[in-house]
N, C-alpha and C positions, 0 to 999 in steps of 0.2 A: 491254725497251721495251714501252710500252703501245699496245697494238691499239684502233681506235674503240672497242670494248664496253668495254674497260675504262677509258678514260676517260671516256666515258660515265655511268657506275656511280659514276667518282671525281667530279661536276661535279652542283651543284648552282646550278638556275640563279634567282633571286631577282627581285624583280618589286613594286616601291615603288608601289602606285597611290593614285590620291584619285579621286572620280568620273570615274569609266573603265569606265561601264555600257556605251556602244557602242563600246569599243575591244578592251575586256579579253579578248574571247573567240577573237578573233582574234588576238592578241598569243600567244596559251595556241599556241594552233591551228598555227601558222607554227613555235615552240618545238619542238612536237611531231612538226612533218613533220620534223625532222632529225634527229631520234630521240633529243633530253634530254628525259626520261622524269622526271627530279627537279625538280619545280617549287613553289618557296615564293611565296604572296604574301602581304601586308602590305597588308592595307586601311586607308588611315588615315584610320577615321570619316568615309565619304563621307557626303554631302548626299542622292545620288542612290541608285540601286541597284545599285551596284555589289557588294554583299556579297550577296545575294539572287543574282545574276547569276553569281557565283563559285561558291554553291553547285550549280550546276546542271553545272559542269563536272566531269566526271568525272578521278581519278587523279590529283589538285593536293592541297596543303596547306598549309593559310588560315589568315591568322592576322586578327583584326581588332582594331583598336587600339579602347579603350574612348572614349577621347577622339584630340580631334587633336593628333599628334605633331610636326607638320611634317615635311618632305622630309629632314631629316638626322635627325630623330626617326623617322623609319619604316627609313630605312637601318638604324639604331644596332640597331634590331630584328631584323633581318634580317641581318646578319652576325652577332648574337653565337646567330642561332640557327644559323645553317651552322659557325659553329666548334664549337659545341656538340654536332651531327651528326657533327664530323669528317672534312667533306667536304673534297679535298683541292682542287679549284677552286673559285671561285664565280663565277657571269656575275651583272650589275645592266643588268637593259634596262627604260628606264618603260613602261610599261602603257601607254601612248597611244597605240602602235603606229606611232609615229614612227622611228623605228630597227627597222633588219630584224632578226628572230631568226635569218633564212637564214645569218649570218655568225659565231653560233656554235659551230659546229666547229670555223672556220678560225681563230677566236679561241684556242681549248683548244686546239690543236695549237702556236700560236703560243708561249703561255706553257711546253709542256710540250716542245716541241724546239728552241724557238730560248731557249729560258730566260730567258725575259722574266719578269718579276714582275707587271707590269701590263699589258694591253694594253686600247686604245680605240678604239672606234669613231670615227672621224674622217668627217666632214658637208662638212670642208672639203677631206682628203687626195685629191681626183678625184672629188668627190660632187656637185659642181657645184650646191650648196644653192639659191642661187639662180633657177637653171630647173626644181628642185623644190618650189618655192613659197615658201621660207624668206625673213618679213619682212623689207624694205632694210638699216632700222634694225640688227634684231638680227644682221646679216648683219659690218655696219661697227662695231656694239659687238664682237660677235666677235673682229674680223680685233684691231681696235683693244685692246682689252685682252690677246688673245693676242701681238700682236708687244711691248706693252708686260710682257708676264711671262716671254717669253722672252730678253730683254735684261735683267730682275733675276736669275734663275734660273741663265741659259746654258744651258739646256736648249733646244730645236728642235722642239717638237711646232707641230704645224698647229692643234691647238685643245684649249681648256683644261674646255670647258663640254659634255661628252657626256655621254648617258644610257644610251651601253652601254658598259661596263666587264666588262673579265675579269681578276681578280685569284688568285694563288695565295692559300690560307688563310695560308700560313706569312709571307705579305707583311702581312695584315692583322692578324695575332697579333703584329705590331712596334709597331704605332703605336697610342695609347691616343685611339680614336675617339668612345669613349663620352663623351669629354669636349670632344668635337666641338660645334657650333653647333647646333641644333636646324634651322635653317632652310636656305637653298639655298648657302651658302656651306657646306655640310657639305661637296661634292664636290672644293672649291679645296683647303681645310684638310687633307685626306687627299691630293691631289696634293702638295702644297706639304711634307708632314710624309715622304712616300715619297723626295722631292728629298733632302731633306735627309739621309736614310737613303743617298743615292746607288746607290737601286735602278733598275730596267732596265726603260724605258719602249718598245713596242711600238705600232705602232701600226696600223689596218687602215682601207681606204678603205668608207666605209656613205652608201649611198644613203637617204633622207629622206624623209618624205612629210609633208609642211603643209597642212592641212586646217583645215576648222570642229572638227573631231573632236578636234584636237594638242593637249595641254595648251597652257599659255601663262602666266606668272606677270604680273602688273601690272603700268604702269608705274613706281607705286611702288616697288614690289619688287624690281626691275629695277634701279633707280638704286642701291638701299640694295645689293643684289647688288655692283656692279659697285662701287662705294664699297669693299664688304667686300674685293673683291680686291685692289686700289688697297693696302690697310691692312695687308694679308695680304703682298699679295707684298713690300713694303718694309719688314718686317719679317724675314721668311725674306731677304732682302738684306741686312739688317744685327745680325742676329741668328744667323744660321748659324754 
């Protein structure tokens, strides 16, 4: 059985940002007080400083996209370098410092004793999103699209749209991601393909913080987002 250090040692934890110059160092920071020492980021061609800002941090390992890749173009990075490492977890928490790093340990222990394949940070499972500041709107697309994918699925998670994730490698070396969506439907398409694998979903309750600071994708993008799940999930319904 694995002791903290050695899972530890096995866990690499991964880190998707786009201009995240005033979040990213505390994002790193909080990672750190809990003692995962392996830290990748993926800078994807910010605007701002955030790649100047990432050099300044010591004991991390940066990768920075030449051009912009999108959110499932930076992930697709990012996992096929932790498979390539050999690491046998991997955590994805965004760089916005929106999601607490403090949860995970309790993440890697979940995957590694209760043999979970994936486990998620849930905003909704006792997070109380919205007396942490979490927009009305994105509160009721939330609820609204989650109870609509867990009635195509049959699956029962509390929410489908998180940005921490703890996955074993041997769950991600199933599913062919690289041929994933570049854009923010990359994180449904990897739910939805794991579904279908009938692998073993966890889940943990994460406290939230909604600031000027929190990323936030358009309304545009939002709709096409929420469209793309709509299309996805009745698909994986009549296609499974």
């Amino acid at each position: 059985m694995f002791d903290s250090k050695t899972l530890i040692e096995k866990t690499l934890v991964v880190i998707p940002c786009f201009n995240a110059e005033k979040t990213i160092i505390d994002t790193v920071s909080d990672i750190k007080k809990v003692g995962y020492i392996n830290i990748l980021v993926c800078d994807d061609f910010s605007t701002d400083d955030t790649y100047k800002v990432l050099k300044t941090i010591s004991d991390i390992n940066i990768i920075l996209h030449s051009k912009n890749k999108g959110y499932g173009g930076n992930q697709k990075t990012l996992y096929n370098e932790a498979l390539k490492l050999k690491y046998e977890f991997v955590i994805m928490i965004h760089g916005d410092h929106q999601y607490d790093p403090l949860l995970i340990p309790s993440m890697c222990w979940l995957l590694y004793t209760g043999n979970y394949d994936i486990v998620m940070g849930s905003r909704i499972l006792g997070g109380h999103p919205l007396k942490n500041g979490m927009p009305f709107y994105k509160y009721v697309a939330n609820r609204i699209l989650t109870y609509f994918q867990n009635i195509l699925t049959g699956y029962k998670l509390s929410e489908y749209h998180s940005g921490l994730r703890a996955y074993k490698s041997s769950t991600l070396t199933l599913i062919d991601f690289n041929n994933y969506s570049d854009s923010f439907i990359f994180d449904n398409q990897l739910i939805l393909n794991c579904m279908k694998l009938k692998l073993k979903f966890g889940e943990i309750t994460c406290q939230t913080k909604f600031n000027h600071l929190t990323s936030s994708i358009s309304f545009k993008n939002s709709v096409k987002y929420g469209l793309g799940i709509i299309k996805h999930s009745i698909a994986y319904k009549f296609k499974k």
